[in-house]
C-alpha positions, 0 to 999 in steps of 0.5 A: 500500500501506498500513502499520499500525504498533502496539505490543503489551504481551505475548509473547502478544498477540492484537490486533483491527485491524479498525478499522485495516484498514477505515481503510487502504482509500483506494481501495475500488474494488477486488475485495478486500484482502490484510492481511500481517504481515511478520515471522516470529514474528507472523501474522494472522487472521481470527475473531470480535472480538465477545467479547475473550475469543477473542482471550485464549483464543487466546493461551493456547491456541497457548501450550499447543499449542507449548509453550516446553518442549520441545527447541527445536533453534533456541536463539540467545543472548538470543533463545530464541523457536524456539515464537514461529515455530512459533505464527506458522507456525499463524496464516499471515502473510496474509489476503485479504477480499473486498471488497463492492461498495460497497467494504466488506469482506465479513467475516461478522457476528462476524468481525474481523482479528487481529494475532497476536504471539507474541515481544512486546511490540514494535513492528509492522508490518502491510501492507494492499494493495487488489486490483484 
């Protein structure tokens, strides 16, 4: 298994880690590759990485859809995030990409792999694991 460690800058931050998965793929031999966020306000997902603007339009909307307003029933001291966990429940904390035969992942032409953040900035860690 393989760790991506990043920082992200925002509450709300949705990061491309594309790049940084194809690279944890040492051995390509197997028949596809699970990406896992393990933390419970941050998930992963799978989009198109093209245009950053989907990433930021992203952020802004699963802000508006859960939104910090309402009547949070999970209120801790210093760590008001009960929406954080509800943004990260939408996303889900994994994906699995097929993998080609020549060991590529089988994204589509726009796709890419998103970290998704959403009680940041702070420091992260992403798992990538090959099937066999």
């Amino acid at each position: 298994m393989h760790e991506i460690r990043l920082r992200t800058t925002r509450r709300s931050h949705v990061v491309d880690i594309t790049r940084d998965v194809r690279a944890a793929i040492a051995d390509p031999s197997g028949s596809a590759v699970v990406v896992y966020v393990p933390h419970t306000t941050a998930g992963v997902t799978i989009n198109e990485h093209a245009d950053p603007a989907v990433a930021r339009d992203f952020e802004s909307a699963l802000e508006r859809i859960v939104d910090d307003g309402w009547p949070w029933e999970h209120l801790e001291p210093g760590e008001e995030n009960a929406p954080t966990h509800v943004r990260a429940a939408l996303m889900g904390p994994s994906v699995v990409i097929p993998l080609r035969d020549d060991g590529s992942l089988a994204l589509g032409t726009w796709q890419g792999i998103f970290f998704c953040e959403f009680d940041g900035p702070r420091d992260r860690t992403v798992y990538v694991q090959v099937l066999a």
